[in-house]
VODO-486834 format. One record per residue: residue number from 1; residue in three letters; x, y, z of N, C-alpha, C in turn. Coordinates in nm, 4 decimals. Layout:
<rs>
> resi, resn, n.c1, n.c2, n.c3, ca.c1, ca.c2, ca.c3, c.c1, c.c2, c.c3
> NUM, Ala, X, Y, Z, X, Y, Z, X, Y, Z $
...
</rs>
This chain:
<rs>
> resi, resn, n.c1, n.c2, n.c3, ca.c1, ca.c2, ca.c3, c.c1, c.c2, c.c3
> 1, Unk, 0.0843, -0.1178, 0.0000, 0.0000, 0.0000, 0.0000, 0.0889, 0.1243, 0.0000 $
> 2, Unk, 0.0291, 0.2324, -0.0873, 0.1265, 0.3395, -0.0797, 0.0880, 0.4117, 0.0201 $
> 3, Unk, 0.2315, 0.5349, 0.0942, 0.2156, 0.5784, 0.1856, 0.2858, 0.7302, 0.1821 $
> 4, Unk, 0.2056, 0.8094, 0.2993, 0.2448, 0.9157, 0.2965, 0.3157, 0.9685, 0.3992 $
> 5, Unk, 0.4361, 1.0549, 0.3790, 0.4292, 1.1003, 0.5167, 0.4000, 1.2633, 0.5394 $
> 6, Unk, 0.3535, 1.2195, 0.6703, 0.2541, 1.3897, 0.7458, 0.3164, 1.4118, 0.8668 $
> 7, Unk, 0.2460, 1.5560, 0.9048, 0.2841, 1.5816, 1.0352, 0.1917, 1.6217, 1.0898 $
> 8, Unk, 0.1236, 1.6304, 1.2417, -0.0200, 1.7091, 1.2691, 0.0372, 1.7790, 1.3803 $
> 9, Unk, -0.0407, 1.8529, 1.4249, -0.0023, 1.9195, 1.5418, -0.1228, 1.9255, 1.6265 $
> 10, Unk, -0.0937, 1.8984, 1.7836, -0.2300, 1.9432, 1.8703, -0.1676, 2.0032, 1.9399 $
> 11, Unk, -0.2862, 2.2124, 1.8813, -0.2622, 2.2612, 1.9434, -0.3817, 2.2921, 2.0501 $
> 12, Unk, -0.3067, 2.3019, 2.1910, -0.3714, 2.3404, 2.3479, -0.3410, 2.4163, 2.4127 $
> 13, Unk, -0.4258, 2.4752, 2.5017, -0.4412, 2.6252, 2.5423, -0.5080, 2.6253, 2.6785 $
> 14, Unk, -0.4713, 2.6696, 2.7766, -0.5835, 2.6484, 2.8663, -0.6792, 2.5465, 2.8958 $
> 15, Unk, -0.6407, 2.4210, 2.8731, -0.7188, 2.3151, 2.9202, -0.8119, 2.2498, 2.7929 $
> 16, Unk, -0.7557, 2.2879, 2.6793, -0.8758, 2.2707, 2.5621, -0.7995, 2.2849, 2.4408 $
> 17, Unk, -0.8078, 2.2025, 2.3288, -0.7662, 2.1729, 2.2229, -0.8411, 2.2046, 2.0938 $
> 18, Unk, -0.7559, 2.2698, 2.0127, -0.8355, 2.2995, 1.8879, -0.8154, 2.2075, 1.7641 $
> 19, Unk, -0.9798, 2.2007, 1.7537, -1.0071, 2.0509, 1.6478, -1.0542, 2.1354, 1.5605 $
> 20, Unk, -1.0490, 2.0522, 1.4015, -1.1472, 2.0833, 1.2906, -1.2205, 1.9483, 1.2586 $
> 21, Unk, -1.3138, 2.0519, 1.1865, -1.4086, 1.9167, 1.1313, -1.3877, 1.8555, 0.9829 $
> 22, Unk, -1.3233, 1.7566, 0.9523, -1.2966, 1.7410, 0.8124, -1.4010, 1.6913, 0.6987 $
> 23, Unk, -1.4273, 1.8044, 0.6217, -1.5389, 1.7630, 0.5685, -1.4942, 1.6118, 0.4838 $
> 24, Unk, -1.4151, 1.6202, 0.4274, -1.4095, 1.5556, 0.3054, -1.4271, 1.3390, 0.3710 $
> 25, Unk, -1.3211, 1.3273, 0.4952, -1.3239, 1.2378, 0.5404, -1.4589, 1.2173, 0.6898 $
> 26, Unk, -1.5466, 1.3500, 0.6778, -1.6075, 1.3617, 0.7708, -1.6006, 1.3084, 0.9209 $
> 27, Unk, -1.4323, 1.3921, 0.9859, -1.4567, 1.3531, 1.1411, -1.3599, 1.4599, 1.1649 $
> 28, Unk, -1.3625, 1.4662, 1.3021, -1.2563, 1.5769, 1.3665, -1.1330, 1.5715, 1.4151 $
> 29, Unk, -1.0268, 1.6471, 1.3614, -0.8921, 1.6064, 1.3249, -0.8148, 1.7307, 1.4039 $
> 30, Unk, -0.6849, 1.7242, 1.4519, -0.5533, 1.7929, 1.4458, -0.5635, 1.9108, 1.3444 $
> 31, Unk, -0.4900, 1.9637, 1.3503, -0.4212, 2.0332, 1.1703, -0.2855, 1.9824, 1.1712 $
> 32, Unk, -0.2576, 1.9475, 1.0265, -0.1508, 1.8744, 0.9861, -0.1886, 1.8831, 0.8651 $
> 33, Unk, -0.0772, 1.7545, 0.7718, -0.0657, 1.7522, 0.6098, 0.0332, 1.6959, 0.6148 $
> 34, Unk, 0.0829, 1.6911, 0.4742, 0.1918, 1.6492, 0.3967, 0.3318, 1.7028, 0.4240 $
> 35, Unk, 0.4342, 1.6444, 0.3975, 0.5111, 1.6900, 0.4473, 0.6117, 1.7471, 0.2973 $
> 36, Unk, 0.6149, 1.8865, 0.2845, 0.6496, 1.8890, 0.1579, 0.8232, 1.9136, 0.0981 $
> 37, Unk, 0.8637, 1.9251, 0.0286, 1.0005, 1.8841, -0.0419, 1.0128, 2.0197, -0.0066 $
> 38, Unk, 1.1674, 1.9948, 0.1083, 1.2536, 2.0697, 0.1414, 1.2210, 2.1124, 0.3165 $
> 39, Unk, 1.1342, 2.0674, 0.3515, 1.1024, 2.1269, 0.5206, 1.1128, 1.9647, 0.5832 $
> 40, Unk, 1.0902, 2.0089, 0.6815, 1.1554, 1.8916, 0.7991, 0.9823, 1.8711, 0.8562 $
> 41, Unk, 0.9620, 1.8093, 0.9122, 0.8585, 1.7792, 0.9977, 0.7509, 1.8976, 1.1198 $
> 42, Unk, 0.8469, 1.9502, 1.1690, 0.8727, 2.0857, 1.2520, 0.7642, 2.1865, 1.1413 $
> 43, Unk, 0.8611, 2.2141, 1.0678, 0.8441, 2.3683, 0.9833, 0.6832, 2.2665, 0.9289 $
> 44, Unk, 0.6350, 2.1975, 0.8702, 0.5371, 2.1259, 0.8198, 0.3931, 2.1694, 0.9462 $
> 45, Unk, 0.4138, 2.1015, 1.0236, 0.2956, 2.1514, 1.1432, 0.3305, 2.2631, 1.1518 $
> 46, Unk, 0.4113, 2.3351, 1.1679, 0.3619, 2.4601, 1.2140, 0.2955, 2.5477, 1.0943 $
> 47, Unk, 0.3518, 2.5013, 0.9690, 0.2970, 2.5615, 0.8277, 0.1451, 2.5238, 0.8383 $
> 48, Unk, 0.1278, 2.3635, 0.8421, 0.0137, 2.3694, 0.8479, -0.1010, 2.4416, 0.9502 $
> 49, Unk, -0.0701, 2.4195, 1.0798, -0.1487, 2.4984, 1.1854, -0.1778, 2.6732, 1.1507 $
> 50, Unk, -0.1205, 2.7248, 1.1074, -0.1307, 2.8472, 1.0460, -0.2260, 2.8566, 0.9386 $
> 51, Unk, -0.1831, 2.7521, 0.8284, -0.2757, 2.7711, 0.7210, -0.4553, 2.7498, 0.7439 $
> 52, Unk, -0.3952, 2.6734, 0.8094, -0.5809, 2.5744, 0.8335, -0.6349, 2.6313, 0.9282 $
> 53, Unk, -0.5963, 2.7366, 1.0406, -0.6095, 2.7886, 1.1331, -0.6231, 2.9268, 1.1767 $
> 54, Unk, -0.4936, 2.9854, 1.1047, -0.4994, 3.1348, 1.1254, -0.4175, 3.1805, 1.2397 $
> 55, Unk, -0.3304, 3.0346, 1.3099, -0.2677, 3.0506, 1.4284, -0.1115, 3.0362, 1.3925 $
> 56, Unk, -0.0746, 3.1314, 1.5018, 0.0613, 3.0950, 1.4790, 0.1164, 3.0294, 1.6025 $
> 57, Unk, 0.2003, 2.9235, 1.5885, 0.2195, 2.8234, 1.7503, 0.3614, 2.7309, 1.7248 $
> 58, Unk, 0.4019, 2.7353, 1.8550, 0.5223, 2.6313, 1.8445, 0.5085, 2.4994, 1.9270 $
> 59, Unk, 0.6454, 2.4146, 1.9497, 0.5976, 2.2828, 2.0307, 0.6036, 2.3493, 2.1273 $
> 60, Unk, 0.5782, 2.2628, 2.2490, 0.4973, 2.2567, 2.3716, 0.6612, 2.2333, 2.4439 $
> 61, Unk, 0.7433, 2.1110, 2.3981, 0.8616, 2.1773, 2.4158, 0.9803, 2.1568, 2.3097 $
> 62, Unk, 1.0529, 2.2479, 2.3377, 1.1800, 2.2160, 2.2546, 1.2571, 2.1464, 2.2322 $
> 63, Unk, 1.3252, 2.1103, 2.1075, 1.4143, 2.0248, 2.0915, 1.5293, 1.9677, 2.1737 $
> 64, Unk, 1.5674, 1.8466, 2.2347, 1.6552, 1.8861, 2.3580, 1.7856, 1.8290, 2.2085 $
> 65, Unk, 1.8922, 1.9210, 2.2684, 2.0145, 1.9263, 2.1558, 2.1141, 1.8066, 2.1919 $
> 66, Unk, 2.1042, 1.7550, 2.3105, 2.1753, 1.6520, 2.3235, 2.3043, 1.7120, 2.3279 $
> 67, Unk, 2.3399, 1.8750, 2.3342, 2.4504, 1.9394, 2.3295, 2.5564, 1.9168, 2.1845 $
> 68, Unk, 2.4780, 1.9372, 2.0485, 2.4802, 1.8848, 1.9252, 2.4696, 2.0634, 1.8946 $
> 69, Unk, 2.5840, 2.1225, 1.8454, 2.6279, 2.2551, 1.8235, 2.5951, 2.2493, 1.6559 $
> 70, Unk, 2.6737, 2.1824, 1.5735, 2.7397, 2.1499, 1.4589, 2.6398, 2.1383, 1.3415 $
> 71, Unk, 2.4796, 2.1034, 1.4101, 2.4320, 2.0548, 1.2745, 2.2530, 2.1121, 1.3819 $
> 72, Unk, 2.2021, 2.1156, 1.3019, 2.0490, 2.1269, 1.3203, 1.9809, 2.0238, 1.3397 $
> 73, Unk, 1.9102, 2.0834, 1.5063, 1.8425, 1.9693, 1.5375, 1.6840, 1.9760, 1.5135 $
> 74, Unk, 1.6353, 1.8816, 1.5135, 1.4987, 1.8830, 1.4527, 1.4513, 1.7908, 1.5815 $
> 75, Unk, 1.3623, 1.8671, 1.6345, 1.2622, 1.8045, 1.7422, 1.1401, 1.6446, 1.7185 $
> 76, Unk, 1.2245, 1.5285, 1.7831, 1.1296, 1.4507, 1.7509, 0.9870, 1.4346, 1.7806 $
> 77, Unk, 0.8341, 1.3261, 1.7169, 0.7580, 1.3648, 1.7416, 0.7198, 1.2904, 1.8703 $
> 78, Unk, 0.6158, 1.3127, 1.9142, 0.4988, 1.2207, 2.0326, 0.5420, 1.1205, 2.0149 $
> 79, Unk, 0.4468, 1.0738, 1.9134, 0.4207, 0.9641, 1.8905, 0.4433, 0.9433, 1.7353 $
> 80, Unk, 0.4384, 0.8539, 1.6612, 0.4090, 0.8147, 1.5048, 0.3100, 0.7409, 1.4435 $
> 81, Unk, 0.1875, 0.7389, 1.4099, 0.0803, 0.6849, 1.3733, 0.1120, 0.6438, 1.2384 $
> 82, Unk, 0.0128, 0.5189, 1.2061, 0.0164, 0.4902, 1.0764, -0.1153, 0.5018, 1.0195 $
> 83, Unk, -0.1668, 0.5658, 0.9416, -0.3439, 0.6093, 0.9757, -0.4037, 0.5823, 0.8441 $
> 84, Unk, -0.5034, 0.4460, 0.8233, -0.5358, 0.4382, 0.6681, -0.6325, 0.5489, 0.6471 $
> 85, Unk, -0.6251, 0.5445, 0.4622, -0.6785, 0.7203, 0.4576, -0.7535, 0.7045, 0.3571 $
> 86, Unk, -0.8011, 0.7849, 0.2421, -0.8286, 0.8114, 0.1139, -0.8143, 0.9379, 0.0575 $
> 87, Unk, -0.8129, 0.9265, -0.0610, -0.7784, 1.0996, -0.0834, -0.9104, 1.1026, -0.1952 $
> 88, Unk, -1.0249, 0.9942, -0.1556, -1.1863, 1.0194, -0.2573, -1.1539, 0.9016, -0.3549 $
> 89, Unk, -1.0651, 0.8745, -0.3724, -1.0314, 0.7186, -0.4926, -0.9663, 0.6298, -0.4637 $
> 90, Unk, -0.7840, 0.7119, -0.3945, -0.7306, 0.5548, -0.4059, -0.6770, 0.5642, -0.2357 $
> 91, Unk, -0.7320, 0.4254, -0.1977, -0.6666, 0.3596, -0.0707, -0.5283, 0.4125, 0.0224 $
> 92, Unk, -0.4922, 0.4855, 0.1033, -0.3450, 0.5005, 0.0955, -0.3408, 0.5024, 0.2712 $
> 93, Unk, -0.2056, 0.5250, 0.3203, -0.2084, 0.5469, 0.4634, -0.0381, 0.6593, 0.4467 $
> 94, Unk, -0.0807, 0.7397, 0.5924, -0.0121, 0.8364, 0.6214, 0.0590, 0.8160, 0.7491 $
> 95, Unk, 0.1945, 0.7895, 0.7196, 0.2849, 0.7553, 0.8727, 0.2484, 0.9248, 0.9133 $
> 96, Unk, 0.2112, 0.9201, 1.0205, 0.1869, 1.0773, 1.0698, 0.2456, 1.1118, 1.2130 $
> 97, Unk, 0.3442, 1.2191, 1.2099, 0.4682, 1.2311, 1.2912, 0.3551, 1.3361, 1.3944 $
> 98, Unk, 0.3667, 1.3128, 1.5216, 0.2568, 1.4082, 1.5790, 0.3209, 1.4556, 1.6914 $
> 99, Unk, 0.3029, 1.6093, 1.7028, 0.3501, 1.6869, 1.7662, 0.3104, 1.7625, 1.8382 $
> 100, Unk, 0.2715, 1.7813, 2.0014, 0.1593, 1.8977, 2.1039, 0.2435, 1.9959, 2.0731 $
> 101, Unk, 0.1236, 2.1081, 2.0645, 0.2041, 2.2167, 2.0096, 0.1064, 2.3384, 2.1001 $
> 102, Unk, 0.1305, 2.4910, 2.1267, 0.0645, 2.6078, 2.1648, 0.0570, 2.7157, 2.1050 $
> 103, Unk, -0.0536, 2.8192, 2.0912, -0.0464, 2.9678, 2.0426, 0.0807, 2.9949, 2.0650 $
> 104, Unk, 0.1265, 3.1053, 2.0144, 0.2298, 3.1664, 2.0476, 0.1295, 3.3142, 2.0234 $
> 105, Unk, 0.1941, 3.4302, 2.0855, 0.0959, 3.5105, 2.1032, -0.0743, 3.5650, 2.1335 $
> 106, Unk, -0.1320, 3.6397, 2.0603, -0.3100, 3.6100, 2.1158, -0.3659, 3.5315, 1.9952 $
> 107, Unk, -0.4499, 3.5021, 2.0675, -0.5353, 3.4292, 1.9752, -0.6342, 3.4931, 1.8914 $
> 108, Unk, -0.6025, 3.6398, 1.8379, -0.6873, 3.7281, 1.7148, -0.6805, 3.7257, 1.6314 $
> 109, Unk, -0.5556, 3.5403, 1.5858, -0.5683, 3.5767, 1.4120, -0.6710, 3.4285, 1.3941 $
> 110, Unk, -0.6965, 3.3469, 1.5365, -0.7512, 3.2486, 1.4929, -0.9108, 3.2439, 1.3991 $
> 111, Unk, -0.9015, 3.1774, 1.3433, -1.0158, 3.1605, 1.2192, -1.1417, 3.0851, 1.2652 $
> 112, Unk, -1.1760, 3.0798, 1.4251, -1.2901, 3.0047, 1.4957, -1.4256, 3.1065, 1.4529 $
> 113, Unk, -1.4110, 3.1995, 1.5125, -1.5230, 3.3217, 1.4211, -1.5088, 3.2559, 1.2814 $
> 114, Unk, -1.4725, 3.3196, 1.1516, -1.4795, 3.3236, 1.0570, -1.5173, 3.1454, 1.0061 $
> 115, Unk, -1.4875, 3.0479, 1.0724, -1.4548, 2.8972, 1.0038, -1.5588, 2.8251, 1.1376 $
> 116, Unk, -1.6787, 2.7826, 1.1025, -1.7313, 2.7770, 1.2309, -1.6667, 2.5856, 1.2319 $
> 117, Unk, -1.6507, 2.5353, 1.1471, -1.5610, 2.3725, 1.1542, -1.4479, 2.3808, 1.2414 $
> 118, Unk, -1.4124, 2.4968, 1.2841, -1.3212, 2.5329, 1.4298, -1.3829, 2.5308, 1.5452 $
> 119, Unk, -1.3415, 2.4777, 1.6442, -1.3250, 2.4681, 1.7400, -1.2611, 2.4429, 1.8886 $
> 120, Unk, -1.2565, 2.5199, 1.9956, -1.1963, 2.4185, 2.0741, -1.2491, 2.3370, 2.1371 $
> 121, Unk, -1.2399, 2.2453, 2.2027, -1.3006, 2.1373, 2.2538, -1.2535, 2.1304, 2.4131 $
> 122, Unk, -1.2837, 2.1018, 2.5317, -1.2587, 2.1377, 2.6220, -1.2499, 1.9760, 2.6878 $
> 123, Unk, -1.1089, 1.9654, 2.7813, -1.0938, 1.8671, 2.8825, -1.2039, 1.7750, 2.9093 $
> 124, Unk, -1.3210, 1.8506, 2.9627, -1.4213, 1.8640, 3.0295, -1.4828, 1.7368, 2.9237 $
> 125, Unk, -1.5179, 1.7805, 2.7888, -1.5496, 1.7644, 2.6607, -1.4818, 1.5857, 2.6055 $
> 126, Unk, -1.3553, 1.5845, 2.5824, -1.2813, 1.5332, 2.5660, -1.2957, 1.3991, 2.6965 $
> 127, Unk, -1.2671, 1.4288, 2.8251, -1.3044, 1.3274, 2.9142, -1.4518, 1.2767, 2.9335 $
> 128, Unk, -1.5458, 1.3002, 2.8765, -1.7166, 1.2622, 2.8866, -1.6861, 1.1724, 2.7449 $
> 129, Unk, -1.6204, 1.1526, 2.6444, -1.6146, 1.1191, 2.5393, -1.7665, 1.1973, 2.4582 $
> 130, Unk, -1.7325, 1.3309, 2.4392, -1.8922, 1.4101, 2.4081, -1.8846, 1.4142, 2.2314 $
> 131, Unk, -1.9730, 1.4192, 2.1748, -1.9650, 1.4567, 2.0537, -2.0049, 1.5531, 2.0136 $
> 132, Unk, -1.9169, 1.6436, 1.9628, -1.9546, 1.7973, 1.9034, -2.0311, 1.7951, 1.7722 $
> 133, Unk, -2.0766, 1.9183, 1.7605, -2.1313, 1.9476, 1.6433, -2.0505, 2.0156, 1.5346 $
> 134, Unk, -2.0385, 1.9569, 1.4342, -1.9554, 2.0037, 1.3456, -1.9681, 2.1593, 1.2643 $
> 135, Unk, -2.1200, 2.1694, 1.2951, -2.1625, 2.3045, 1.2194, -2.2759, 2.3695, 1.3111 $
> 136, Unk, -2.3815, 2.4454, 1.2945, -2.5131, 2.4994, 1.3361, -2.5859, 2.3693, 1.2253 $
> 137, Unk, -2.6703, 2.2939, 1.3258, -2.7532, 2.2221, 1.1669, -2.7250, 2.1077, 1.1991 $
> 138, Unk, -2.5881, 2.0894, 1.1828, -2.5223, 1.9288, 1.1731, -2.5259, 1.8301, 1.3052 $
> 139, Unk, -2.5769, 1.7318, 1.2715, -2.5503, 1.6348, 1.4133, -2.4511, 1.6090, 1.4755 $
> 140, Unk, -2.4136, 1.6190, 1.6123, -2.3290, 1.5717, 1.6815, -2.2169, 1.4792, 1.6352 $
> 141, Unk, -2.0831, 1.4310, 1.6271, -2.0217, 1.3703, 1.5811, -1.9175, 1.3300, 1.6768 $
> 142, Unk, -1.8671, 1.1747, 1.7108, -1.7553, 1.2056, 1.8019, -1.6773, 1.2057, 1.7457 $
> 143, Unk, -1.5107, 1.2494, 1.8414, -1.4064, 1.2629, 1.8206, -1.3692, 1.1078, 1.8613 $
> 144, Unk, -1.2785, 1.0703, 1.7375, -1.2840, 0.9960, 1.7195, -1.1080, 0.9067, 1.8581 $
> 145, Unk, -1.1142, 0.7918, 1.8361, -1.0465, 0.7925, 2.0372, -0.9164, 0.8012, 1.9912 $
> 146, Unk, -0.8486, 0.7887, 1.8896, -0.7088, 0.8378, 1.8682, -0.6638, 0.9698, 1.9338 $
> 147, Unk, -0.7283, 1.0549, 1.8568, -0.7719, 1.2372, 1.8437, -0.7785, 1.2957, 1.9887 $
> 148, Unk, -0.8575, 1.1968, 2.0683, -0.9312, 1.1987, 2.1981, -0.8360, 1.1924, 2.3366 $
> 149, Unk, -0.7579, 1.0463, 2.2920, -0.6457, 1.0136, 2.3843, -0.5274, 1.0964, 2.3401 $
> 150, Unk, -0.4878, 1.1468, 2.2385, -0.3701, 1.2280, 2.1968, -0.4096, 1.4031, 2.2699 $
> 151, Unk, -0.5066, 1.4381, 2.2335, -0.6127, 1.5838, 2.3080, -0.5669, 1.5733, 2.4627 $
> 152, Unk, -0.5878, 1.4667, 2.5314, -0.5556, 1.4505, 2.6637, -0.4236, 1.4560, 2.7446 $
> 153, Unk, -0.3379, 1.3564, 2.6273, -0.2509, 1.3863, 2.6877, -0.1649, 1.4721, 2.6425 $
> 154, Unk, -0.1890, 1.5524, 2.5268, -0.1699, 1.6838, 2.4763, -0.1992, 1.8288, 2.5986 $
> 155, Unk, -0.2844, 1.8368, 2.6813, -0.3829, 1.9095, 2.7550, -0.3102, 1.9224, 2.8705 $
> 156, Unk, -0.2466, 1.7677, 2.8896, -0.1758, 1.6981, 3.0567, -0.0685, 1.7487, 3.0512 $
> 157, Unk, -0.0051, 1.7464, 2.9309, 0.1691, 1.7639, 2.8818, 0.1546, 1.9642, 2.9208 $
> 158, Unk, 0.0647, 2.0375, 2.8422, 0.0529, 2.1849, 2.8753, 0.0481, 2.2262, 3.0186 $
> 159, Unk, -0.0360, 2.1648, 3.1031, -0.0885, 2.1808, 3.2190, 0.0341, 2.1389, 3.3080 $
> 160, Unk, 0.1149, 2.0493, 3.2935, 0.2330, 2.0175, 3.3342, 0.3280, 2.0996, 3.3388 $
> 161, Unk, 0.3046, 2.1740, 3.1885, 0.4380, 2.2608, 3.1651, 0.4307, 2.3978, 3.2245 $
> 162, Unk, 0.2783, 2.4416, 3.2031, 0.2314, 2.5987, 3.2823, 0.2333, 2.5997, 3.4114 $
> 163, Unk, 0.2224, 2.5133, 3.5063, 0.2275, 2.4761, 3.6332, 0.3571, 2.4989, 3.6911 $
</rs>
């Protein structure tokens, strides 16, 4: 099977994680993508979280250098998923490098107003296993328990670190 590789990012804020709703595969996802020719994994989530978002954010923490002067280090991820997919025709799966990530500055460029498939989703939310609504209109949908258990301990890892 052919495969892709991605990067996602969950970014968290105060106890609550921002999801979208993906129309095309209809469920609620990270922001992430492809990882494109010439960027590293890093520069990829954060490209993507911006684009799809309107946010600008880094990891949750930094690369530790291992005291490695000489060459550029690139922050490994969480975890690594292997996630079967479709792109509407053909069959494929995405090794997906995943990374907790935070705003960096305010949150006035985020696109939750303007993009109502934004949202954050709250601890609270996330531990009831609740299902949001993807739109005004649309039925409830859950988050699906990958998304769910990664949100958490995405949330735990922040709350750890602000503390």
């Amino acid at each position: 099977m052919e495969r892709h590789l991605t990067a996602t990012g969950f970014v968290v804020d105060a106890g609550r994680v921002l999801l979208h709703w993906h129309r095309k595969n209809q469920l609620w996802l990270p922001f992430g993508g492809h990882i494109e020719p010439n960027e590293d994994p890093v520069q990829t989530v954060l490209r993507e979280i911006e684009e799809e978002s309107g946010l600008r954010s880094e990891l949750l923490v930094p690369p530790a250098t291992f005291g490695v002067t000489n060459l550029p280090v690139v922050a490994p991820p969480v975890v690594i998923l292997v996630e079967p997919t479709t792109d509407g025709t053909t069959e494929h799966e995405h090794v997906d490098l995943i990374y907790f990530c935070r705003p960096v500055g305010t949150l006035g460029s985020l696109l939750v107003g303007a993009d109502p498939t934004i949202r954050w989703v709250s601890v609270a939310e996330l531990e009831r296993n609740q299902p949001v609504a993807p739109m005004p209109g649309l039925p409830a949908a859950a988050i699906p328990d990958d998304v769910r258990l990664l949100a958490l301990s995405a949330i735990r890892q922040e709350a750890g670190i602000s503390s």
